[in-house]
The first five atom37 places (N, CA, C, CB, O) and aatype in JSON, in Angstrom:
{
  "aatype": [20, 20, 20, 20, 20, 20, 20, 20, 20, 20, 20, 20, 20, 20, 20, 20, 20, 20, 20, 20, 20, 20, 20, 20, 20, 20, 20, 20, 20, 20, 20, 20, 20, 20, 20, 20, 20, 20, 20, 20, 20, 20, 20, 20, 20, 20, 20, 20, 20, 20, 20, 20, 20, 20, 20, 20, 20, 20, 20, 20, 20, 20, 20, 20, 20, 20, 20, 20, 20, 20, 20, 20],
  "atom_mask": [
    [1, 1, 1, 1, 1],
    [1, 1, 1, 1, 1],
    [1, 1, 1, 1, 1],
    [1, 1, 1, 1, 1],
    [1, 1, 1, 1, 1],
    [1, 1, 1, 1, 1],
    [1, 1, 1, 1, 1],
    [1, 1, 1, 1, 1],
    [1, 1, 1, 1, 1],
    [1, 1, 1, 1, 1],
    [1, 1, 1, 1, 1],
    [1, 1, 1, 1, 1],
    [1, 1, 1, 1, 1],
    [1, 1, 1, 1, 1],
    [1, 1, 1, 1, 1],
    [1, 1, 1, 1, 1],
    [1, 1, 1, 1, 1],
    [1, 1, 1, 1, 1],
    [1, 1, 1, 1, 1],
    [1, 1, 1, 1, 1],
    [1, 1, 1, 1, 1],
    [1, 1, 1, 1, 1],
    [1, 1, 1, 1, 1],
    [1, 1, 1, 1, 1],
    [1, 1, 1, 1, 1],
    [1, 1, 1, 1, 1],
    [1, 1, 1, 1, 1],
    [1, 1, 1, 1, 1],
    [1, 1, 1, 1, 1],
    [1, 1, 1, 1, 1],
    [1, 1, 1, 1, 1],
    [1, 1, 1, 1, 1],
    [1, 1, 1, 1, 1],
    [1, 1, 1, 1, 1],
    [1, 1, 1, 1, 1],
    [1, 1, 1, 1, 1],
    [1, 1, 1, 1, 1],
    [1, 1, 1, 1, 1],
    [1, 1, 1, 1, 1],
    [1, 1, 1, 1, 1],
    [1, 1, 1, 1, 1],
    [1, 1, 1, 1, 1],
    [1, 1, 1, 1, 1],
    [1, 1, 1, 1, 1],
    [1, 1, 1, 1, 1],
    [1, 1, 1, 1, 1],
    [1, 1, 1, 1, 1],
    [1, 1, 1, 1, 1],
    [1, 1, 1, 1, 1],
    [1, 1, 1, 1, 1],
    [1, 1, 1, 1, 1],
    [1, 1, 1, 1, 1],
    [1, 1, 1, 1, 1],
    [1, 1, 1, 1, 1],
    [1, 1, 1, 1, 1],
    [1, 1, 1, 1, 1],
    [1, 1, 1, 1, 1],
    [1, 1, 1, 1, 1],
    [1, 1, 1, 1, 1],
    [1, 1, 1, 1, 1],
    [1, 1, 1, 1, 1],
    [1, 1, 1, 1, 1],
    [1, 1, 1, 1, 1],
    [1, 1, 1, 1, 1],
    [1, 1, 1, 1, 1],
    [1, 1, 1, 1, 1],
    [1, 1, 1, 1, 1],
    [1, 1, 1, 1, 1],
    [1, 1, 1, 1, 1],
    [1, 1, 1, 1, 1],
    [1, 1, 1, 1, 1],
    [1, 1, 1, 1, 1]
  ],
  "atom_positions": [
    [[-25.21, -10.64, -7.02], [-23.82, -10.81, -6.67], [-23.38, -12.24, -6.98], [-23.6, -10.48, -5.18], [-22.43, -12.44, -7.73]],
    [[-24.01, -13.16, -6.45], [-23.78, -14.58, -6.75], [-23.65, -14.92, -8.18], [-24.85, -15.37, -6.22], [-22.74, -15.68, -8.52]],
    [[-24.39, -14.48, -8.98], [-24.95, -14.29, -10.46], [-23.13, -13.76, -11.24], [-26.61, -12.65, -10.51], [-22.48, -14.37, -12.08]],
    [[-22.84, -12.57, -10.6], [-21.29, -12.35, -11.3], [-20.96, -12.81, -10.49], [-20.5, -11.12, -11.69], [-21.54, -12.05, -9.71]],
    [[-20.17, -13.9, -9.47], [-19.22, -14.15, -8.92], [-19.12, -15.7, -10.14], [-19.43, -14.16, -7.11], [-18.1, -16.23, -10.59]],
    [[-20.38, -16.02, -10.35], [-20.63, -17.43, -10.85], [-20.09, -17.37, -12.24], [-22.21, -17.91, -10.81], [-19.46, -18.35, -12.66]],
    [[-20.26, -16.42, -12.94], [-19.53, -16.06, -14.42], [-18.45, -15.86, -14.36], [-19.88, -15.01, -15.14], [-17.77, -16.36, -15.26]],
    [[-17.61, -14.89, -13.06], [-16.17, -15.16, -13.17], [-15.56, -16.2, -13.08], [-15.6, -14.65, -12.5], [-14.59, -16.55, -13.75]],
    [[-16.29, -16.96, -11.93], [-16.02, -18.51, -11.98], [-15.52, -19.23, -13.23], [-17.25, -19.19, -11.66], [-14.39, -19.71, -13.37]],
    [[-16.83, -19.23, -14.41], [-16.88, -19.77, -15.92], [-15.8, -19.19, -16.59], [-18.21, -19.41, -16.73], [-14.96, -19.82, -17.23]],
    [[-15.85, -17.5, -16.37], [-14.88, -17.16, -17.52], [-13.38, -17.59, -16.61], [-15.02, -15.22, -18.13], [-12.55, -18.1, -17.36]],
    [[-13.15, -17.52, -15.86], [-11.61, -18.52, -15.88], [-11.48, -20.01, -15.4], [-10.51, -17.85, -14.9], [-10.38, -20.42, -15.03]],
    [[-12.65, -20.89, -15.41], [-12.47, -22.09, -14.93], [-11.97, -22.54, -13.69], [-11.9, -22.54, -15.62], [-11.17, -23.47, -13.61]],
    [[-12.46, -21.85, -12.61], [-12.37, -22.0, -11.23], [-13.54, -22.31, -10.42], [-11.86, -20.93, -10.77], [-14.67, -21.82, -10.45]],
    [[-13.09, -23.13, -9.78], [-14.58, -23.07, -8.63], [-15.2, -21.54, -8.12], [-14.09, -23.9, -6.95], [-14.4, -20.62, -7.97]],
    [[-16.46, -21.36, -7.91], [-16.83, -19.78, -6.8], [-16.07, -20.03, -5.6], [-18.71, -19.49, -6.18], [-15.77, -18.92, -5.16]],
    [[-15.62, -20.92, -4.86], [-14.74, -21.16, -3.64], [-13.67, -20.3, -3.55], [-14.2, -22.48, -3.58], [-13.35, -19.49, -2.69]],
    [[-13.07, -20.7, -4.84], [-11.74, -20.18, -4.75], [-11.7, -18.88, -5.75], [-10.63, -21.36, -5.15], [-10.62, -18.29, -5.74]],
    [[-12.64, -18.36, -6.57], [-12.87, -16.93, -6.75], [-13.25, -16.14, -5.47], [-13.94, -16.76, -7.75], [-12.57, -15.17, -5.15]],
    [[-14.22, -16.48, -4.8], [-14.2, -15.68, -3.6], [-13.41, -16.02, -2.25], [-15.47, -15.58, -3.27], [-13.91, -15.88, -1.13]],
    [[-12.15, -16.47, -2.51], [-11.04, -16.56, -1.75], [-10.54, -15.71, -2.59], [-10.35, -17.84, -1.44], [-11.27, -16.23, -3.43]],
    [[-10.19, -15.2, -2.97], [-9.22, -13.87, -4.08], [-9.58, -12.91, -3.91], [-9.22, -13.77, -5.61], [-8.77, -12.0, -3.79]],
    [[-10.73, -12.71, -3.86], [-11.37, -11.64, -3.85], [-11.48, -11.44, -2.74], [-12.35, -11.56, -4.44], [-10.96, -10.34, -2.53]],
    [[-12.03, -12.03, -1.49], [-11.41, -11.6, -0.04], [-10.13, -11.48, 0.23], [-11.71, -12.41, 0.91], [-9.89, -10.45, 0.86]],
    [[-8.99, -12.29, -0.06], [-7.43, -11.76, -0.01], [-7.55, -10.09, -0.46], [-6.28, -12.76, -1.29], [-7.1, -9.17, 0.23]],
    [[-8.32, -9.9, -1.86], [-7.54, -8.65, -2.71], [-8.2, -7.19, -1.54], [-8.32, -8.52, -4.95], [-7.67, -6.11, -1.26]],
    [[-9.69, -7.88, -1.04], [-10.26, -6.82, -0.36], [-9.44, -6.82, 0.66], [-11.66, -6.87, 0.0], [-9.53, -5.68, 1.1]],
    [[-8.56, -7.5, 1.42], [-8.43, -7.56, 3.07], [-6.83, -7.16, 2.51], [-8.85, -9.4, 4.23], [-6.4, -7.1, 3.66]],
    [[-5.95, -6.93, 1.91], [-4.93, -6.6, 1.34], [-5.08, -5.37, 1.0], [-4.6, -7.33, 0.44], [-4.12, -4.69, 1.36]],
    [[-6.15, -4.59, 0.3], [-6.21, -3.26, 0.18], [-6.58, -2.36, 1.44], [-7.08, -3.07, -0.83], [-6.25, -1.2, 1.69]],
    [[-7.52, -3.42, 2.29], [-7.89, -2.6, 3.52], [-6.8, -2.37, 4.2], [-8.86, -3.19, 4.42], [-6.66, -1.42, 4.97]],
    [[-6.04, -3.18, 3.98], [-4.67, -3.5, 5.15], [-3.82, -1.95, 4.75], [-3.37, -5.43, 4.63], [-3.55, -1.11, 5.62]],
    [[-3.48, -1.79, 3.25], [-2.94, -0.93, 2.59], [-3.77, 0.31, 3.09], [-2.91, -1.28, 1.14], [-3.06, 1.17, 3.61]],
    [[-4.96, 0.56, 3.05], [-5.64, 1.82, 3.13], [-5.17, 2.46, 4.78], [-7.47, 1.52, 2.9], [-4.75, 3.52, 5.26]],
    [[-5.49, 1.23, 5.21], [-5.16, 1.52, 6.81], [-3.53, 1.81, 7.31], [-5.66, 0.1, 7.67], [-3.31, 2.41, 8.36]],
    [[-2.93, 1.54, 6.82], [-1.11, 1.48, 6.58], [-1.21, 3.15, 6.65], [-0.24, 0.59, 4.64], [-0.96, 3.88, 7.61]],
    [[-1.69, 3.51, 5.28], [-1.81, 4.57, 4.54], [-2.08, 5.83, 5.37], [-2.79, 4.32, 3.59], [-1.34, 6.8, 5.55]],
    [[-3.48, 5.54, 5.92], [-4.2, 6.78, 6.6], [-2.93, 6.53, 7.97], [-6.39, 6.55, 7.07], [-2.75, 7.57, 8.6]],
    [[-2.35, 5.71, 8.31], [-1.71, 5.98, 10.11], [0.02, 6.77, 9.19], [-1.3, 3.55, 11.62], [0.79, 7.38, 9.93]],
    [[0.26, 6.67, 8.14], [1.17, 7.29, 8.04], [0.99, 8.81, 7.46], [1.91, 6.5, 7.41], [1.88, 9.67, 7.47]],
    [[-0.15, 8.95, 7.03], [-0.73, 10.33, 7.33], [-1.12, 11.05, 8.22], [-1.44, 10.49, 6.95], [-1.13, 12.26, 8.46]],
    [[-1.43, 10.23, 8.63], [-1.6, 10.69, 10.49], [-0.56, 11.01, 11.35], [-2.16, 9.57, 11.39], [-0.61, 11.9, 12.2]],
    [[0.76, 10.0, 11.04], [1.88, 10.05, 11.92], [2.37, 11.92, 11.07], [3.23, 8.28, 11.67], [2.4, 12.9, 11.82]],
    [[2.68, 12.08, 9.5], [3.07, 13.34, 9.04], [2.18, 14.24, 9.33], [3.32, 13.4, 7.76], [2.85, 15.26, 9.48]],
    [[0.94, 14.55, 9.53], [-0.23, 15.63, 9.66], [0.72, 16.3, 11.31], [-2.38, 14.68, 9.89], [1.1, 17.42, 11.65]],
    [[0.77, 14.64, 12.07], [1.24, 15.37, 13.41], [2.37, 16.17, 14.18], [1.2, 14.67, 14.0], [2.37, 16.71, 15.29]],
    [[3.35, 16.07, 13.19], [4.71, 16.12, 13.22], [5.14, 17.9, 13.25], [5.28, 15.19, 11.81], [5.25, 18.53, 12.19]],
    [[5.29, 18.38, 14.25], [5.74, 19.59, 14.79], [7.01, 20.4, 13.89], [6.19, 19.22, 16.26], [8.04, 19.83, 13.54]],
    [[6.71, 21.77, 13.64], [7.49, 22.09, 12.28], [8.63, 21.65, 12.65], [7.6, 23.58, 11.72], [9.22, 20.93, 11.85]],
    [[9.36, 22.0, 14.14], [10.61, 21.46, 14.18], [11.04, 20.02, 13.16], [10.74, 21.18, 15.68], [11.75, 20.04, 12.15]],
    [[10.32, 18.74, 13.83], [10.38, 17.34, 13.5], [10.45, 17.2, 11.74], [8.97, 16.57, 14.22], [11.15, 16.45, 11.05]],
    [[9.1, 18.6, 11.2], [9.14, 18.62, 9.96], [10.8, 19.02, 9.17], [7.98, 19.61, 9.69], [11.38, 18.24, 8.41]],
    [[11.21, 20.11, 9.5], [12.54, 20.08, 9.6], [13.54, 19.21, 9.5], [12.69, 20.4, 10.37], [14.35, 18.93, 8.61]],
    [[13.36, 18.87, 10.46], [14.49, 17.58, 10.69], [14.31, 16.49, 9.54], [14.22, 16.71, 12.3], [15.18, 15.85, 8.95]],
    [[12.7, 16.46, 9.38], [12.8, 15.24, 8.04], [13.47, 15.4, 7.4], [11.91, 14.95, 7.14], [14.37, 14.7, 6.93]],
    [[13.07, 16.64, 7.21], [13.51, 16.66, 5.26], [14.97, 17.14, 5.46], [12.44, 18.11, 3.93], [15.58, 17.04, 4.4]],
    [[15.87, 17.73, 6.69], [17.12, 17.35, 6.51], [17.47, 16.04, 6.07], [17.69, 17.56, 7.53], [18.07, 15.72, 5.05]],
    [[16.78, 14.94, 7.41], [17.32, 13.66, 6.86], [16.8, 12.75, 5.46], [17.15, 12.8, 7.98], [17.2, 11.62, 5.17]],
    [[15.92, 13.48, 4.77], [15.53, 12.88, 3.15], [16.32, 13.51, 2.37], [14.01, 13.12, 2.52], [16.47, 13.0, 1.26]],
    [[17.1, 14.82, 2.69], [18.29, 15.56, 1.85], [19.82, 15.0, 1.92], [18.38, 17.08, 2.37], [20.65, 15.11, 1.01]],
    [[20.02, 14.4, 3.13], [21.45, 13.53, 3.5], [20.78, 11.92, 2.41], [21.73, 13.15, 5.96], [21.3, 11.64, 1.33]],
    [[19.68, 11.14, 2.98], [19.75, 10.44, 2.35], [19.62, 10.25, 0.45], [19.15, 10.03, 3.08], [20.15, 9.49, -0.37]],
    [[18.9, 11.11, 0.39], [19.09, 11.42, -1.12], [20.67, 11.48, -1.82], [18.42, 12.87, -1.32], [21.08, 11.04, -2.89]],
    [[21.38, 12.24, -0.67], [22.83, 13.2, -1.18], [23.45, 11.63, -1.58], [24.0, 14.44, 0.41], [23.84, 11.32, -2.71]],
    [[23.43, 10.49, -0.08], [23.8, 9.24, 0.15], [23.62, 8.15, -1.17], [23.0, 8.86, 1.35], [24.48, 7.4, -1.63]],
    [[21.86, 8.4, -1.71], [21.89, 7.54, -2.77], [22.14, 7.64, -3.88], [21.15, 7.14, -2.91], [21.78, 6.75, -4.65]],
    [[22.98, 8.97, -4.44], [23.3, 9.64, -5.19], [24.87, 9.17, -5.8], [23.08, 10.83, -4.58], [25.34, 8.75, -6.86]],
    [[25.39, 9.57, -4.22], [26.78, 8.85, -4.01], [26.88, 7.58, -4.34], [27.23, 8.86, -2.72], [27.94, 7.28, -4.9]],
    [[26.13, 6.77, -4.16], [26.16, 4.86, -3.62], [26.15, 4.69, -5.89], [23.61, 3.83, -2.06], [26.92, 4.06, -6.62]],
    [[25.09, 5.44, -6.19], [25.03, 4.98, -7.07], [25.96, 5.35, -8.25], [23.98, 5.06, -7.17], [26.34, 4.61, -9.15]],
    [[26.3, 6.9, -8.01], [27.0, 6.99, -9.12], [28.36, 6.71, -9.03], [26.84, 8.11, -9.62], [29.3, 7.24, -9.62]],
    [[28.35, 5.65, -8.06], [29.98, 5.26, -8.37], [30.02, 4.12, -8.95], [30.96, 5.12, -7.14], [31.11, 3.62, -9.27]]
  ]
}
């Protein structure tokens, strides 16, 4: 691991410090994303047909809305 962190280093002329500062941002940024991800799947998995309903009324008004906004 050290071995490729040390060549990425070379191939762009950076310290390993600050390659593996990037590379912890990019990991802790995707985890952040993954986790975002799975609770808003979680929030739709839970959502009672009624509620299901009701969404997609209100994604059909807002659609109708951005439709309007734009084609004027």
């Amino acid at each position: 691991m050290v071995n490729e962190i040390d060549e990425i280093a070379k191939e762009k002329g950076t310290p390993r410090s600050q390659v593996m500062e990037k590379m912890l941002r990019d990991w802790l940024l995707k985890s952040r994303k993954r986790a975002i991800e799975k609770d808003i799947e979680a929030y739709y998995l839970s959502l009672t047909e009624k509620e299901k309903k009701e969404d997609r009324e209100w994604t059909k008004i807002a659609a109708e809305s951005i439709n309007r906004t734009w084609d004027d």
